[in-house]
N, C-alpha and C positions, 0 to 999 in steps of 0.2 A: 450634521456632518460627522460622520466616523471619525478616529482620533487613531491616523494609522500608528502599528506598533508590529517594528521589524526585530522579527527575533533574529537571534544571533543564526547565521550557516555556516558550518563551518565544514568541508568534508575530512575526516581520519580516516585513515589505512585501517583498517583492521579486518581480520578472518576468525573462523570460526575453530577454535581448539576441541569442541570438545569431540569426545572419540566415539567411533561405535557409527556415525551418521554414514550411512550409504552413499554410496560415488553418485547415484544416478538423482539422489535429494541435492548433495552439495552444486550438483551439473546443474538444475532449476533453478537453485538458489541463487546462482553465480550469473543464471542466464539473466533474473529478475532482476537481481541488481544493475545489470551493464544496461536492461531497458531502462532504470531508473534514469543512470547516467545522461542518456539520448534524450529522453523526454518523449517515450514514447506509448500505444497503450498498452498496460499492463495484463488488460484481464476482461473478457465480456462473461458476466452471470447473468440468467434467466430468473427471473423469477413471475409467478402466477397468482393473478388479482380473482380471490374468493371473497363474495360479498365487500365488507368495508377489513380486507384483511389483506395483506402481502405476504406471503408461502415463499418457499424456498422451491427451487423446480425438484418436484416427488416428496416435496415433503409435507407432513402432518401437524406438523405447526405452525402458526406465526411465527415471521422473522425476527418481530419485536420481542417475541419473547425467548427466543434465544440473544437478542441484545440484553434483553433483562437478564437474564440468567448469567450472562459475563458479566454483568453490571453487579448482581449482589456475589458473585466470585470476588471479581475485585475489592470490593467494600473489606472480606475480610481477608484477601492474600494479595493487593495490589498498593500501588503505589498512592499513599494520599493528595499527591501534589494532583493527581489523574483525576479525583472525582467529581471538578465542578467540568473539566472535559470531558469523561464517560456519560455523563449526565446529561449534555448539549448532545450528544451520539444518541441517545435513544429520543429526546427529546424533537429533535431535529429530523429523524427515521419517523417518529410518527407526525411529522406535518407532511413530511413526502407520501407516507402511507394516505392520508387524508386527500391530497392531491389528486393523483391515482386512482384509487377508488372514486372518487366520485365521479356521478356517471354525467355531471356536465364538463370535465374535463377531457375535449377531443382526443382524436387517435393521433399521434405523432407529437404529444406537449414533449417536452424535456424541462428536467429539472438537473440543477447545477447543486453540489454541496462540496466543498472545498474542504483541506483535512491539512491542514498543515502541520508542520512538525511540533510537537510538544516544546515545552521551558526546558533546558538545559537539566537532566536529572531523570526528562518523564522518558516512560515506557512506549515515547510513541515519538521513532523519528526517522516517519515515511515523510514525504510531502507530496501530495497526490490530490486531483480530484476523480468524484465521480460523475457522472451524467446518465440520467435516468430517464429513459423515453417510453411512454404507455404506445404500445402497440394494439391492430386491430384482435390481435385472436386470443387478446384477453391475456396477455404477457405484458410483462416491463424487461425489458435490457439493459441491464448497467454495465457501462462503459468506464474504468477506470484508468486512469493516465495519470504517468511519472508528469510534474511540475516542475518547474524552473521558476515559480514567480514567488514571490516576498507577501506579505501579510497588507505594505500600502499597495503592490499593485490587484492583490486580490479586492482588498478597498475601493482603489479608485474602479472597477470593474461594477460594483454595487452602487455607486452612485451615478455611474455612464448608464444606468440602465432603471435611475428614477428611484432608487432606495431611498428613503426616506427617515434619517438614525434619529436619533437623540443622543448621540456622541457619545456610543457604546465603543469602550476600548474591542479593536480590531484586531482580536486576540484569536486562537486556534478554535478556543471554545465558543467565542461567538458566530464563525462562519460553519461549524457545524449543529448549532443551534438553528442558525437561517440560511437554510437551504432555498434557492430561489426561482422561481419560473423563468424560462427563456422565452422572451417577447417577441424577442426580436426576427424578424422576416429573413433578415441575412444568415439565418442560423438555420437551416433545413438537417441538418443531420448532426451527431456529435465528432465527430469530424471536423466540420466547418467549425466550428465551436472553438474546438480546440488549436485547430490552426490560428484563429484568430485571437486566444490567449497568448499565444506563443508567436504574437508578429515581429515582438522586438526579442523574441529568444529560439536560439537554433531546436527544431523538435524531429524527429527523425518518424518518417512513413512506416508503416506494420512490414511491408515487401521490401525496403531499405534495411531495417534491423533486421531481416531472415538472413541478406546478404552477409552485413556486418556478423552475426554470428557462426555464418560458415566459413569465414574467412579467419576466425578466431578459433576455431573449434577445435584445433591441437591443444590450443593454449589450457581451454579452458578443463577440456579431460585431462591434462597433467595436473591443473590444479584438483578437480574435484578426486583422483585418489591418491595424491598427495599435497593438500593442503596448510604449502608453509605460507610464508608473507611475502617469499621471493617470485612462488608460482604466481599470487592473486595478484600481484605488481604486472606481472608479465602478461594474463589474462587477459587485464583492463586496457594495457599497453596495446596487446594482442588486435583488439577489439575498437582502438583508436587508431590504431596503422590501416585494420581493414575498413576503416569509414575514414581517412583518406585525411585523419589527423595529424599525423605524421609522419616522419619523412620515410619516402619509399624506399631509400636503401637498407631502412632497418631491417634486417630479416633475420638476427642472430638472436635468441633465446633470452641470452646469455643478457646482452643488450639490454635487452626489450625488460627486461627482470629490476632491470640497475635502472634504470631513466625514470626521475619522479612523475609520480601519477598526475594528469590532467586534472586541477581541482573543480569542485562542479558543484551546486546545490542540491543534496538528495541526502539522502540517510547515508547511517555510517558504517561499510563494508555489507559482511552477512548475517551482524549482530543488532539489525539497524529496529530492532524491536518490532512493538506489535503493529497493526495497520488498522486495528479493528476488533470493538467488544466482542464481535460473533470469534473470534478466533478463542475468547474463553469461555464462551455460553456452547460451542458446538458439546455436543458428548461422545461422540464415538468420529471414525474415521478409517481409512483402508488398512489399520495397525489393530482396530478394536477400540475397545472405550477409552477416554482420554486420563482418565484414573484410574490409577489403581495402586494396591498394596504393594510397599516395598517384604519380601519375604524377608527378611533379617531383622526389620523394625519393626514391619507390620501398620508404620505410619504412609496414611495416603497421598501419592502423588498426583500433580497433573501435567502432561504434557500440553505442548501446542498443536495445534491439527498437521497431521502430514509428515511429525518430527519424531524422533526417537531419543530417549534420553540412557546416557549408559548408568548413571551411579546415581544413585537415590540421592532425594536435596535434602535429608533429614540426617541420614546417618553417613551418608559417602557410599557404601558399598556399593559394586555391581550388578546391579538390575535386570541386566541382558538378556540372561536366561529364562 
């Protein structure tokens, strides 16, 4: 029997200060977070089954070994509390890789690996899973979706479906350690999946969040290039009046800015940290490589893929140029 263990949720306000980030990065950013909110999916990646290996789509590596490679990043520029979790992340990716590859596992399996948020301090506080289905033409599709559920009900989900513990603490580390096959018949696509994670909690459809975010979409370009705490109040607000959360007279700014935020189980603001080792194993991305020399110190930096940083984390000065 697992030995559920609920970590603390708590949501905080918080936005991103720091300067230099382009309005149309803060727009994505802002958009991903308000999917978090809904409980909706986040993200489908492709990736390509070579031999007993899992590739990124066009790419020339294994994926594992870009986990590895954020894996020994971390080791000496991440956080300690992280490494018996980093560790379950790569460890956990190569049973899925094992899965997969092998060529008795049929066309349409799915596999489940849940990612819950880190201990109070870690660099990791998504709460998300993924769902991994081997396709016929030689792909896997990963389906990622915002969570709403808790560490006992990810638990009690592992033993509805015949897990068998040894009353391993049902901690972040251990459900990405054991990532699980979907047996079950009821489950034909990850969709169904997910609907039925989320039968006791509200999760909003992919064509429903397009809605909710055009109905929001004043809001949220005020915030993304001007970025205080009154915009992202009003964003979220924005984006809960357009999904029919509250009340319909609101329609003043001004309003919408001042009415506390709807609290909710997800990470915290657009600070809400990493999601995933591959975010520090990647090396380059649509900016160029993710390190490089500050020109006043000369000491090396790293970004995060997709982000821009303005002032060096060594010496303070501006980098920009």
């Amino acid at each position: 029997m697992l030995e559920f263990y609920r970590q603390a949720e708590a949501y905080t306000q918080e936005f991103d200060r720091r300067p230099g980030l382009p309005p149309f990065f803060i727009k994505l950013q802002l958009e991903k977070h308000i999917g978090e909110r809904f409980n909706v999916l986040l993200s489908k990646t492709r990736y390509e089954l070579r031999g007993d290996k899992i590739f990124g789509e066009g790419s020339n590596e294994p994926f594992t070994d870009v986990l590895i490679r954020g894996q020994d990043f971390r080791k000496l520029h991440g956080n300690p509390m992280d490494q018996e979790r980093e560790n379950a992340e790569v460890l956990g990716f190569q049973k899925i890789e094992k899965i997969m590859t092998d060529h008795r596992t049929s066309f349409g399996t799915m596999v489940l690996s849940f990612s819950l948020k880190g201990r109070e301090g870690s660099s990791y506080q998504h709460n998300f899973y993924d769902i991994f289905t081997k396709n016929q033409d030689g792909s896997i599709e990963a389906r990622r979706y915002s969570s709403a559920l808790g560490a006992g009900e990810a638990a009690r989900f592992y033993l509805e479906t015949g897990y068998k513990g040894k009353e391993e603490l049902a901690d972040d580390s251990f459900f990405l350690l054991n990532p699980i096959i979907i047996k079950d018949k009821r489950f034909k696509t990850p969709d169904d999946l997910h609907r039925y994670l989320h039968r006791d909690h509200p999760f909003t459809t992919v064509e429903e969040f397009e809605r909710i975010i055009r109905g929001a979409k004043a809001s949220i370009l005020k915030y993304a290039y001007s970025p205080t705490p009154f915009n992202f109040n009003e964003a979220l607000n924005a984006a809960d009046l357009s999904a029919g959360l509250l009340e319909a007279d609101i329609n003043d700014d001004l309003e919408l800015g001042l009415i506390p935020v709807r609290e909710v189980k997800t990470g915290c603001g657009l600070s809400g940290g990493a999601y995933s080792l591959s975010e520090f194993g990647t090396s380059s991305d649509k900016y160029g490589s993710l390190n490089f020399d500050c020109p006043h110190c000369k000491q090396t930096n790293r970004r995060k893929p997709d982000q821009l940083i303005a002032n060096c984390k060594h010496c303070g000065k501006d980098v920009r140029c």
